[in-house]
PABA-810073 format. One record per atom (N, C-alpha, C): residue in three letters; z, x, y. Coordinates in pm, whole numbers, plus 50000, padded with zeros to 5 digits. Atoms other than C-alpha are relative to their C-alpha. Example, Ala and Ser with C-alpha at 12.3 -4.5 7.8 and 13.67 -1.06 7.14 Angstrom:
BEGIN
ALA500005008949881/ALA507805123049550/ALA500005009050120/SER499944991849881/SER507145136749894/SER500734992350109/
! end
This chain:
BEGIN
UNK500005008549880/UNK500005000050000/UNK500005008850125/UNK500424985349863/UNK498575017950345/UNK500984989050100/UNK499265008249952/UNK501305000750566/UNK499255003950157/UNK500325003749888/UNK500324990550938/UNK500445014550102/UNK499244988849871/UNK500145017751272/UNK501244996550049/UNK498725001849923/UNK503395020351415/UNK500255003950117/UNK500234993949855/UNK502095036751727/UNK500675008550025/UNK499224993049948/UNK504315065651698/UNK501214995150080/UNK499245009249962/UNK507005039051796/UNK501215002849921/UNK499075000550041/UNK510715039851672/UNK500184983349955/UNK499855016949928/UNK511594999951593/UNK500654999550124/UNK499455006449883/UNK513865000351820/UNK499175001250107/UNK500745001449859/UNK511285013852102/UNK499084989149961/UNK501195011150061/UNK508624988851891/UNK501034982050120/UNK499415014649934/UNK510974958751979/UNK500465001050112/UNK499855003549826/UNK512124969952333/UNK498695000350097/UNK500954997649894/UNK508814973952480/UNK499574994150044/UNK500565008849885/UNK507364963452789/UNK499314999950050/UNK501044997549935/UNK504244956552940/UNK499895001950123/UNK500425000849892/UNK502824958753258/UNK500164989450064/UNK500335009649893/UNK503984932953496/UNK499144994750114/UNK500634998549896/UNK501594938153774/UNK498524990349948/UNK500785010850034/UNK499514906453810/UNK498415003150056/UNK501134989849953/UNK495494913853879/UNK499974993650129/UNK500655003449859/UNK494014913354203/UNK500494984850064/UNK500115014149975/UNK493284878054223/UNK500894987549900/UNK498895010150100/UNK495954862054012/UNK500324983850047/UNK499045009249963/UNK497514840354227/UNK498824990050011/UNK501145006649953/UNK494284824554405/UNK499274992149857/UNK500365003450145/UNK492964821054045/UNK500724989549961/UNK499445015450095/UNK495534802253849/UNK500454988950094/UNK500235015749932/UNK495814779354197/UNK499324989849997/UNK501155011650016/UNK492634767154208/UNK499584995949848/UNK500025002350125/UNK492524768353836/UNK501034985649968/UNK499245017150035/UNK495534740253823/UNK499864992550079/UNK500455008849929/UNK494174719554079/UNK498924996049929/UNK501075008050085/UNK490964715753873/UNK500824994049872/UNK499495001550107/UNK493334710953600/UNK500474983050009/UNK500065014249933/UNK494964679153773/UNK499644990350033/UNK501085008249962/UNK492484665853884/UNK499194987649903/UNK500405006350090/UNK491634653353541/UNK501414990149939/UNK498895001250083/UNK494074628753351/UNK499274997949845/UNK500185003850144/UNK493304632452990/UNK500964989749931/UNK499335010450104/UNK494234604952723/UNK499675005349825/UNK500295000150178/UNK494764608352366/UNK499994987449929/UNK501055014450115/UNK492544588752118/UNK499945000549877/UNK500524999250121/UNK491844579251826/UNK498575004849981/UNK501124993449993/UNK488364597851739/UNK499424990349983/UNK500645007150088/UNK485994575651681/UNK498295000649984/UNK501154998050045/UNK482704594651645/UNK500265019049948/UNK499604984950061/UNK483224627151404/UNK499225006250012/UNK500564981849938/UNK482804662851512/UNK499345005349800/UNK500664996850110/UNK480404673051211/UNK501295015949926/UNK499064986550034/UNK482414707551207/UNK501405000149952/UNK498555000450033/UNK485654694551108/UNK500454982449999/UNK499775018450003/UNK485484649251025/UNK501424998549972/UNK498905005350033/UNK489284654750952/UNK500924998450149/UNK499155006149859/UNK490434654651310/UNK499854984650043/UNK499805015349992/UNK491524622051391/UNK500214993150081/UNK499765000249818/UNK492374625451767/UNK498995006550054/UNK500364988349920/UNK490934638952024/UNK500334996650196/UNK499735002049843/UNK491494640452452/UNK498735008350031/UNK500924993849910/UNK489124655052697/UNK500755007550047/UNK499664993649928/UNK489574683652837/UNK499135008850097/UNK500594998849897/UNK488704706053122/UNK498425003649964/UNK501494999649972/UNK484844709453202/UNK499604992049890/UNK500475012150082/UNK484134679452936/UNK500125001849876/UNK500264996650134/UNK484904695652649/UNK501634990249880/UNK499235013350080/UNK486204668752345/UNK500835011349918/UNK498714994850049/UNK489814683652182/UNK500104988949866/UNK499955009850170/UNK489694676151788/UNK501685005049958/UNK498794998950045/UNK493474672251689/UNK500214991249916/UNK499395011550117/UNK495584656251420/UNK501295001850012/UNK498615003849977/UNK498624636351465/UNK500704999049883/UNK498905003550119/UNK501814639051214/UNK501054993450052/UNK498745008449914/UNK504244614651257/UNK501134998549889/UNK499445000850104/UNK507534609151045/UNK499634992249908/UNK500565008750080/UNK506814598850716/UNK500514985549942/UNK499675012350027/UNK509434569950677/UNK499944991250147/UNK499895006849909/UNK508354556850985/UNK500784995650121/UNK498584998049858/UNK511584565651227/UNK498745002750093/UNK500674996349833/UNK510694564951630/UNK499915015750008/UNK500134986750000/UNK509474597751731/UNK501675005650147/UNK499184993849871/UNK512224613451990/UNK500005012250058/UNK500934989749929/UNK509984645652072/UNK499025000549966/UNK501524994650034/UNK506934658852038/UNK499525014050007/UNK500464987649978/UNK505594688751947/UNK498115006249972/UNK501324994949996/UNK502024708252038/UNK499855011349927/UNK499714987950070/UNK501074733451770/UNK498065006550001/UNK501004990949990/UNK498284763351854/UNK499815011849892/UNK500354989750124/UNK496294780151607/UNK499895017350028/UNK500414988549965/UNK495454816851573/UNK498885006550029/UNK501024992049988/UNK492604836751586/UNK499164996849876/UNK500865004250084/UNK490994830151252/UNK500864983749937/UNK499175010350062/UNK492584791751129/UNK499804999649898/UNK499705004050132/UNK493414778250854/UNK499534987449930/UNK501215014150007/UNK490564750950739/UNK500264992150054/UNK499715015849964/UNK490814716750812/UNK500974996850057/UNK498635003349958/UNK493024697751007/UNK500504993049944/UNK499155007750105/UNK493884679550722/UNK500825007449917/UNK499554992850075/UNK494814709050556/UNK500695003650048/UNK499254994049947/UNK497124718350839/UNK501274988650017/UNK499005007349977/UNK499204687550866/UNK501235002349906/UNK498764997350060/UNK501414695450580/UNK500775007450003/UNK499234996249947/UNK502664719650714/UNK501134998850076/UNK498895004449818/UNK504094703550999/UNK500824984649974/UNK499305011050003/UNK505534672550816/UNK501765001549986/UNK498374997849985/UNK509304686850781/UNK500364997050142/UNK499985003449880/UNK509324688351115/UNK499774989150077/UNK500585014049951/UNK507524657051184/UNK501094988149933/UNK498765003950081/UNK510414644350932/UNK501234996250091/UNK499074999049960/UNK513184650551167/UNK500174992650181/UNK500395009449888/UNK511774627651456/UNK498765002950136/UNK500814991349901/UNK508944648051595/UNK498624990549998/UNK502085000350013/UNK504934636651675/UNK499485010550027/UNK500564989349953/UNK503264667351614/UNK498554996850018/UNK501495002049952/UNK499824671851771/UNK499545016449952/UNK500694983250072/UNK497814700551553/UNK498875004050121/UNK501164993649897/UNK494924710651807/UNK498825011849982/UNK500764990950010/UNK491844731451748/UNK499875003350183/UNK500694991049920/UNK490764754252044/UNK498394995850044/UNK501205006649950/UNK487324745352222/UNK498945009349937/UNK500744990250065/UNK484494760752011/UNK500575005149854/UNK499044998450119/UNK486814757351699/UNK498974990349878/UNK500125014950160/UNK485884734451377/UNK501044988450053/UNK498855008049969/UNK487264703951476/UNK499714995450184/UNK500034999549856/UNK486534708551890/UNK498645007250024/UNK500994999150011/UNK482724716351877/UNK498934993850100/UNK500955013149977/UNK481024685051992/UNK499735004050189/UNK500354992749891/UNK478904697452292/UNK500255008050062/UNK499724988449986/UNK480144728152333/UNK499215011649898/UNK500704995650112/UNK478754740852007/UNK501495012249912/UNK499454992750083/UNK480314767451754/UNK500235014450078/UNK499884987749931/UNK481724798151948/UNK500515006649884/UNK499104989450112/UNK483964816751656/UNK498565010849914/UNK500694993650044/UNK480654832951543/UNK499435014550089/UNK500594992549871/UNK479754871051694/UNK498714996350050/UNK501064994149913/UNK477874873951976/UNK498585003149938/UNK500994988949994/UNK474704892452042/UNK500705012149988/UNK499704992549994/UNK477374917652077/UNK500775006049920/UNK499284998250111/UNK479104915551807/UNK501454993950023/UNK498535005049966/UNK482244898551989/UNK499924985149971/UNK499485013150023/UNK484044866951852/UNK500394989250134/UNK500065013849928/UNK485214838452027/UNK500375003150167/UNK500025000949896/UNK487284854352306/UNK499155007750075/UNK501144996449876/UNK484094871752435/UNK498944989050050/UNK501205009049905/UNK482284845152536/UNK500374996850140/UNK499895003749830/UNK482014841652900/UNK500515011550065/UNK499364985049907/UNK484014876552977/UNK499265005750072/UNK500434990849905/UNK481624895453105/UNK498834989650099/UNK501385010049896/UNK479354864253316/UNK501025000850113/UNK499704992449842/UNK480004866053722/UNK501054993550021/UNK498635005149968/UNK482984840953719/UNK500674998849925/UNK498695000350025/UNK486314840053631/UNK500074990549854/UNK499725010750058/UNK486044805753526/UNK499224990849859/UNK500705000150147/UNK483134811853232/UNK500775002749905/UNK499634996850131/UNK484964827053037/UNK501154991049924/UNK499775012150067/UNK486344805152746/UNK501915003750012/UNK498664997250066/UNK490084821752714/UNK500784989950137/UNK499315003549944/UNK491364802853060/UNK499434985149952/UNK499505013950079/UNK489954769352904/UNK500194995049886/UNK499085003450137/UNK491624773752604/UNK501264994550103/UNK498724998849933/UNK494674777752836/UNK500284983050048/UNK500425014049996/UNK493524742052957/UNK499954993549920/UNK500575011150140/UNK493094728252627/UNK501534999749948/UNK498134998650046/UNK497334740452539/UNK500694987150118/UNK499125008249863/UNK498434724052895/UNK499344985249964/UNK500095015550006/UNK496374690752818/UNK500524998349875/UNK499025002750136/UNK497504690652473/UNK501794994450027/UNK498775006749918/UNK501244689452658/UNK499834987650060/UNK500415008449878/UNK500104666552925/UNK499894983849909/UNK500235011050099/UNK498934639052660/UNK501424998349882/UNK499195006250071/UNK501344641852443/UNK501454998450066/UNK499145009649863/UNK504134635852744/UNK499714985750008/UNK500235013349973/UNK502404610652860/UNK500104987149839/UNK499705005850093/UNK502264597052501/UNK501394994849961/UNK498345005350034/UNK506234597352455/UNK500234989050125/UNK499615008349871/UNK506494582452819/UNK499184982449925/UNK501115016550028/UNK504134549752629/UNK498754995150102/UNK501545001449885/UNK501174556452894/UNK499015008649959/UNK501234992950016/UNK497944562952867/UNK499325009149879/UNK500444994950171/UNK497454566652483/UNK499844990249954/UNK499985012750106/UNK496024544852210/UNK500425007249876/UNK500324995850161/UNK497244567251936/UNK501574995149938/UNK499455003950116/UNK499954545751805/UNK501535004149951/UNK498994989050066/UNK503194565751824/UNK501294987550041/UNK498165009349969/UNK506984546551790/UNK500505009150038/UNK499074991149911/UNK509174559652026/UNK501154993250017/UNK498975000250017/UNK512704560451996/UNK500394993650169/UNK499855007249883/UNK513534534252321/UNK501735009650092/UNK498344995049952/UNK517634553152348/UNK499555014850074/UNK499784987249918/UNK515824585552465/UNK499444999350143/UNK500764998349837/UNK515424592252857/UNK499095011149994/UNK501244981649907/UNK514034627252847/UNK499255003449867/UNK500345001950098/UNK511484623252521/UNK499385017150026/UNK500144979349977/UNK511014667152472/UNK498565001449983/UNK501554995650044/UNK507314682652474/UNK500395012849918/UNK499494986150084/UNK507934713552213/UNK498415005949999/UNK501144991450049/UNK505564738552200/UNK499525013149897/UNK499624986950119/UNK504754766851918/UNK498025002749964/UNK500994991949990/UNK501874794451907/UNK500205009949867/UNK500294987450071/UNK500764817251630/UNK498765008950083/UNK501344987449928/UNK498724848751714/UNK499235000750128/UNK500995000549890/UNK496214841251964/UNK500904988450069/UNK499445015550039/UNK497744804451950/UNK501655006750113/UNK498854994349916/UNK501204824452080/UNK500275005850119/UNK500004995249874/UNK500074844752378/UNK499514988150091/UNK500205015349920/UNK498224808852483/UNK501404987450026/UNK498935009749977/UNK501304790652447/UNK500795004350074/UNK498624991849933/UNK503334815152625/UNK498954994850174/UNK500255003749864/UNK500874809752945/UNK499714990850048/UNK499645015450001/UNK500564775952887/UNK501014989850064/UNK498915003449994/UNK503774770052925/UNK500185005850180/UNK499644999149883/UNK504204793153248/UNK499424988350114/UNK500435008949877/UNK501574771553414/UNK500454986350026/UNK499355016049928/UNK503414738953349/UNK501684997650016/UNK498034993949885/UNK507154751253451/UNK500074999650084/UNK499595000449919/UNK508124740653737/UNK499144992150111/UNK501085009249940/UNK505014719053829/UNK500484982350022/UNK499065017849969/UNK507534681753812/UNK501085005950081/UNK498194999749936/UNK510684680154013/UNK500744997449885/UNK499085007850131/UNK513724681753767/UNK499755004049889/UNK500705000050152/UNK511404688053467/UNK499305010149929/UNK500854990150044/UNK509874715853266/UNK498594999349927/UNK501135006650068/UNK507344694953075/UNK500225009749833/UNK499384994250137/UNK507824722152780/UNK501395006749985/UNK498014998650043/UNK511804721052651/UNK499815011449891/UNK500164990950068/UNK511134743952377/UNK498675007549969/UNK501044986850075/UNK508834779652260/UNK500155003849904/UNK500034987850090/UNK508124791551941/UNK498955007850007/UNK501134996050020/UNK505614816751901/UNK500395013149874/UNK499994995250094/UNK504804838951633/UNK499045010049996/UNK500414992749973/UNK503384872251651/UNK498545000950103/UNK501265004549874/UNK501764865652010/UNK498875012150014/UNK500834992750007/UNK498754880752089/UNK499614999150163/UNK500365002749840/UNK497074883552446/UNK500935007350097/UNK498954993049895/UNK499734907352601/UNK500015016349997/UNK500104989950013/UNK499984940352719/UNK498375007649988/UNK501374998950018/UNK495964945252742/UNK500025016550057/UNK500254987849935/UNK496274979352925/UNK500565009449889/UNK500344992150107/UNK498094995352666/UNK499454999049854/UNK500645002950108/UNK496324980452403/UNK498685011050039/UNK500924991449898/UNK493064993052640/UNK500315016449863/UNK500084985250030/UNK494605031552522/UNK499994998849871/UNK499295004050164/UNK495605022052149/UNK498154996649908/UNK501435002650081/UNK493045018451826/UNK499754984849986/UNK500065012950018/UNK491594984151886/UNK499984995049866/UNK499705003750173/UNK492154960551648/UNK500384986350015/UNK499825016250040/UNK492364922151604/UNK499124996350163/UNK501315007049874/UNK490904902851993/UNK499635013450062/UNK499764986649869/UNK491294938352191/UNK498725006149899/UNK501684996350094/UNK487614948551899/UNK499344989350086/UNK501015008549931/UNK485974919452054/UNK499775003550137/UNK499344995849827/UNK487344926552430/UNK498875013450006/UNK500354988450006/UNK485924961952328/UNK498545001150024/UNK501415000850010/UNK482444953652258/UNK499584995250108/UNK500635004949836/UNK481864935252572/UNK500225010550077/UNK499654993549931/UNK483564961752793/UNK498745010549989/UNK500644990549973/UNK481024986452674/UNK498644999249996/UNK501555008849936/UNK478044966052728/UNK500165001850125/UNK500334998849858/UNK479044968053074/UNK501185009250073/UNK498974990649920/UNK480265002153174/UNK499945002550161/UNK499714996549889/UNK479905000453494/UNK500364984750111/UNK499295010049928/UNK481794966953560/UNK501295000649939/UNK498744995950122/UNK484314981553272/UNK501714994150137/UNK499085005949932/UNK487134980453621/UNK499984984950023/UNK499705015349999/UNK486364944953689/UNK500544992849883/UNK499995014750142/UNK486194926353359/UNK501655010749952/UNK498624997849984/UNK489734947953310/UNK500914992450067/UNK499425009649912/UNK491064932453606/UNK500164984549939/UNK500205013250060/UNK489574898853464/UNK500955001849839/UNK498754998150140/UNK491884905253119/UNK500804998150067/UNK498785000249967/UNK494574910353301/UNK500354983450066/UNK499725017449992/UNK494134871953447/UNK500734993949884/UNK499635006850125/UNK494984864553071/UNK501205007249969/UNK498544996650130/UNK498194884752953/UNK501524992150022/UNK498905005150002/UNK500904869352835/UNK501075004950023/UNK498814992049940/UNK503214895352973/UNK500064993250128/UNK500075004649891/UNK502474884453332/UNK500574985550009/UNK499685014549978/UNK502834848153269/UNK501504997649939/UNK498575000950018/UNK506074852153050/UNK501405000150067/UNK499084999749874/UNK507884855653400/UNK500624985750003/UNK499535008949932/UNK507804824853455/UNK500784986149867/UNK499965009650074/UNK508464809453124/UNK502175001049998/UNK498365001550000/UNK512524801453101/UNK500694988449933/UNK499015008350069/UNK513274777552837/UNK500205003749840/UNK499384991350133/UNK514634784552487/UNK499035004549901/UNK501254991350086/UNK512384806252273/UNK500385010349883/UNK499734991350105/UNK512464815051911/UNK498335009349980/UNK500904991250072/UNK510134843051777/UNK499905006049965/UNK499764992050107/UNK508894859051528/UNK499085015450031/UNK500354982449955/UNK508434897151573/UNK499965008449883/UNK500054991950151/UNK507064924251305/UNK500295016850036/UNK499814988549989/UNK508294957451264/UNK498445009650011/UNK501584998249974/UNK504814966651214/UNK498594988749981/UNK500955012849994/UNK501694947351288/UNK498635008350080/UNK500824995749914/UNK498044959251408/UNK498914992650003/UNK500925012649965/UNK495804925551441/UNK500885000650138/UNK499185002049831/UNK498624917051744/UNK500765012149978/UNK498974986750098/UNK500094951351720/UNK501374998350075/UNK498395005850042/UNK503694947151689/UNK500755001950173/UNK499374996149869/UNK504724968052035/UNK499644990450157/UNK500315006549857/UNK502634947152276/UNK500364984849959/UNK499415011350058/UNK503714912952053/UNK501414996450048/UNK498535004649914/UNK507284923752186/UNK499934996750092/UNK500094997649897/UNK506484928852501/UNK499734983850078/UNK500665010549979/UNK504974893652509/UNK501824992350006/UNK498775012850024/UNK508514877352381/UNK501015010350127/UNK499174996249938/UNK510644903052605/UNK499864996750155/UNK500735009149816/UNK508454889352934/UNK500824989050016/UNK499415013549988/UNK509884857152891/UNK501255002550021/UNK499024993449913/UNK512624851353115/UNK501404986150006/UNK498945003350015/UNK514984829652951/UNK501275005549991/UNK498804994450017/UNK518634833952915/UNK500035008249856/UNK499584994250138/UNK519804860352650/UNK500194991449885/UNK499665007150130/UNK521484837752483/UNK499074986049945/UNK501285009150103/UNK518694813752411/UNK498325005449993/UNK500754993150073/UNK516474839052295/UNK500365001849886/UNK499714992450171/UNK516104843151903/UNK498695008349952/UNK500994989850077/UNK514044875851759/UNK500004997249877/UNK499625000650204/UNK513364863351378/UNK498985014549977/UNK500494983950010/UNK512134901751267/UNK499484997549823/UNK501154993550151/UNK509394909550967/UNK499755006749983/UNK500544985349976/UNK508614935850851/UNK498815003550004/UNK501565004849963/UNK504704927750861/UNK499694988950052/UNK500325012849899/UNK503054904851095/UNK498674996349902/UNK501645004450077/UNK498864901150979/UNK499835011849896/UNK499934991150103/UNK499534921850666/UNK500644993049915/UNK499225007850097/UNK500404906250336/UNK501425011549963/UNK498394992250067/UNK503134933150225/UNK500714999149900/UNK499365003850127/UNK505354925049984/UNK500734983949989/UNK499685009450007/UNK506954897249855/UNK501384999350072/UNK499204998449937/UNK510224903550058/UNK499234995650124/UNK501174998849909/UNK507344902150354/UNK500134984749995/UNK500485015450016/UNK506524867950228/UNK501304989950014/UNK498545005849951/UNK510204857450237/UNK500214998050127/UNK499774996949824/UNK510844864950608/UNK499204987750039/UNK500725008949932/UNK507684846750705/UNK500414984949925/UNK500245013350096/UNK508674815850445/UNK501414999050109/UNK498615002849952/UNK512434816250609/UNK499514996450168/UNK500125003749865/UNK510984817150979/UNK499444989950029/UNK500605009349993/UNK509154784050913/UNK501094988850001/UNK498795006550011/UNK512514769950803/UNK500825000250136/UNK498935000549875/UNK514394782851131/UNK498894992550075/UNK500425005949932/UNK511424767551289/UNK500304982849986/UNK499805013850040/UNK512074731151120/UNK501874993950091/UNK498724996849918/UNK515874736951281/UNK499895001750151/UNK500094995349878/UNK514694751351612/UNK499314980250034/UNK501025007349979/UNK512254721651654/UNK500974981049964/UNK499115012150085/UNK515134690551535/UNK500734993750122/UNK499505006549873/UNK515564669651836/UNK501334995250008/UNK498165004750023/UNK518994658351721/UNK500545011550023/UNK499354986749980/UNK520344694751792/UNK499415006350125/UNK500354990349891/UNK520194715852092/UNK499625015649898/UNK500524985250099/UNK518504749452015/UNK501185008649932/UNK498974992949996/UNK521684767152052/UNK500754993749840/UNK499775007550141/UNK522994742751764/UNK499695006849881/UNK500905002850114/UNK520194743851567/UNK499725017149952/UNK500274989050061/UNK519864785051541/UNK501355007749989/UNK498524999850031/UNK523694789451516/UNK500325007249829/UNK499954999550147/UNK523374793151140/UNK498855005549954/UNK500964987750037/UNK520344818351120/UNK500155012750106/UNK499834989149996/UNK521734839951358/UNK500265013649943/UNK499774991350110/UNK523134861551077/UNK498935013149925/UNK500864992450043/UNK519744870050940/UNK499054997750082/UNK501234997149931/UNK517384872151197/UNK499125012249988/UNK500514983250011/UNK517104907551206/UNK499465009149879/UNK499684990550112/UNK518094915750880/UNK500324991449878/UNK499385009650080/UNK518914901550501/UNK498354992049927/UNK500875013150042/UNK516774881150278/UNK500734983049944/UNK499025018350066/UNK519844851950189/UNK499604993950110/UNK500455014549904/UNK519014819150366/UNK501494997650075/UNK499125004349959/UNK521684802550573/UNK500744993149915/UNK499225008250132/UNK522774783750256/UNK500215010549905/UNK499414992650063/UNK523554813250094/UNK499145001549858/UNK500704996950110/UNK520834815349850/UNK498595003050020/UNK501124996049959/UNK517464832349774/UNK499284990550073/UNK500965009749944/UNK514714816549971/UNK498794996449881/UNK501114999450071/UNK511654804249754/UNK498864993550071/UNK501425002749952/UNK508064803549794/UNK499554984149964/UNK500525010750033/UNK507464762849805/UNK498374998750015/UNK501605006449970/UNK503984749049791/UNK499704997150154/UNK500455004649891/UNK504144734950130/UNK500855010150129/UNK499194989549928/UNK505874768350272/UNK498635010550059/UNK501554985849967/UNK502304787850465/UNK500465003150087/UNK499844992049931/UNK502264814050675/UNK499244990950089/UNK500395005349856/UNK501744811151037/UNK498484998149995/UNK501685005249980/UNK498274790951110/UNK499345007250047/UNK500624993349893/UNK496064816651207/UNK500545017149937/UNK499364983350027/UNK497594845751043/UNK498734999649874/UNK501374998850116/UNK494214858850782/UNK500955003749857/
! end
């Protein structure tokens, strides 16, 4: 077994490290007029009712920004209890088939009073329909997030309306708990005032949820719109020292464009830096579990921290669940970790408990340990998969 770069990293420097705060050029001006177009729209969530050839198991969908149709699938509890949150769940970089094939995942959770909303990405299987199939390379050989990077605006390129496609995903399914402006059907628990939006990112899916989230913090009076973060070996952060490092998972795609155009190489840099989830993790400040790998080189492990150490919640409602491989199968100990962090997610995610509650009883082994909080091995169930998006 050839185990993952470690970047000449210690863990401990692996898990303290920090990116580059320094926001680009045009940051601010950017994500302004960027959430004003954002606003401007109110998306509704629907029932589908003409199927995306690329994926007939999505069963929802909303509009989102520049017209593009959002193929999702709703899980709701299975004995029919009111929902009393809701949670938005973002894929990774390569998914995990069907969105039929992803719901079972998410029914424990959906168990415990949640409506989860699964969501493909725009140019996904599933989110296609006049947009067409992006996940295929280029002319250049770059995957999905090169499309649009190197064209003359900002606002081609596809990675800020993904970012759009996470925030309406929120937006709808709010408005869904509130009982406005949805036909999709959801019982809602009438005793709750403040019905939660939860949000949770793997890989690609994780650095989008992390800036997702910054952009809709602090946009209500009173309200955060997303109450809880999980993410799971985020990706999208730290681009500069990725930049020096052996590319490897989006930062190969990033690569190939950049050297198509060496002599805009400073700009379309700049333009990355619009996207890292270090920058935006400033602003994120509500309770956030995640999962972090001792080594990892798809999201490599050091700039993955960097992503969860941005975020600028309180200490104490931060939880590090620690692996010892992120996009590396490893061993079956390996496979434990990731099977147990799905479990603290079913806990983190349990609207009847405050986070603090609910990760009370996996503090113990976050770091370290393969016993469960019940004091016994963990096992590999059938309906126990790795993070969506992890290959």
């Amino acid at each position: 077994m050839i185990e993952p770069e470690d970047y000449g990293l210690s863990e401990v420097q692996t898990f303290a490290h920090i990116g580059d705060p320094t926001p680009a050029p045009d940051h601010s001006v950017f994500w302004k007029h960027w959430y004003a177009r954002l606003v401007d729209e109110s998306p509704i969530l629907r029932v589908r009712s003409v199927p995306d050839d690329s994926d007939p198991t999505a069963t929802h969908e909303f509009v989102s920004a520049d017209g593009v149709r959002i193929g999702c699938a709703l899980v709701l509890p299975s004995d029919h209890r009111p929902a009393k949150a809701s949670l938005v769940s973002v894929h990774g970089y390569t998914h995990t088939g069907s969105l039929q094939d992803s719901t079972r995942r998410w029914q424990r959770i959906a168990d415990t009073g949640v409506a989860v909303l699964i969501l493909r990405l725009r140019g996904y299987p599933g989110s296609q329909i006049g947009i067409g199939e992006m996940i295929s390379p280029d002319a250049h050989g770059a995957g999905w997030i090169g499309r649009g990077f190197a064209a003359q605006k900002h606002e081609d390129w596809i990675l800020p309306g993904a970012v759009a496609d996470v925030c309406n995903a929120c937006r709808v399914m709010r408005n869904a708990m509130l009982e406005r402006d949805t036909d999709a059907k959801i019982a809602i628990d009438p005793a709750i005032d403040h019905p939660g939006v939860f949000l949770m990112g793997a890989s690609l899916g994780g650095g989008l949820a992390t800036i997702a989230a910054a952009q809709l913090i602090g946009k209500l009076s009173g309200e955060s719109i997303v109450d809880r973060l999980a993410i799971a070996l985020p990706s999208l952060g730290a681009w500069k020292w990725r930049l020096t490092h052996r590319h490897s998972g989006t930062m190969t795609d990033i690569e190939r464009i950049l050297s198509q155009h060496p002599n805009r190489r400073a700009a379309l840099i700049d333009r990355l830096g619009l996207c890292d989830a270090v920058v935006h993790g400033r602003r994120v400040r509500v309770p956030t579990l995640g999962m972090l790998a001792r080594r990892d080189e798809i999201s490599p492990a050091p700039a993955a921290a960097a992503v969860f150490n941005a975020i600028d919640a309180d200490p104490g409602r931060k939880w590090r669940f620690v692996v010892p491989y992120g996009h590396f199968e490893g061993s079956i100990a390996n496979a434990r970790r990731h099977a147990l962090f799905e479990r603290a997610m079913v806990d983190f995610f349990d609207p009847m408990q405050t986070p603090i509650e609910s990760m009370a009883r996996w503090e113990p082994i976050l770091h370290d340990g393969q016993i469960d909080p019940d004091g016994q091995m963990p096992t590999l169930a059938t309906d126990e998969q790795p993070a969506e998006g992890t290959p």
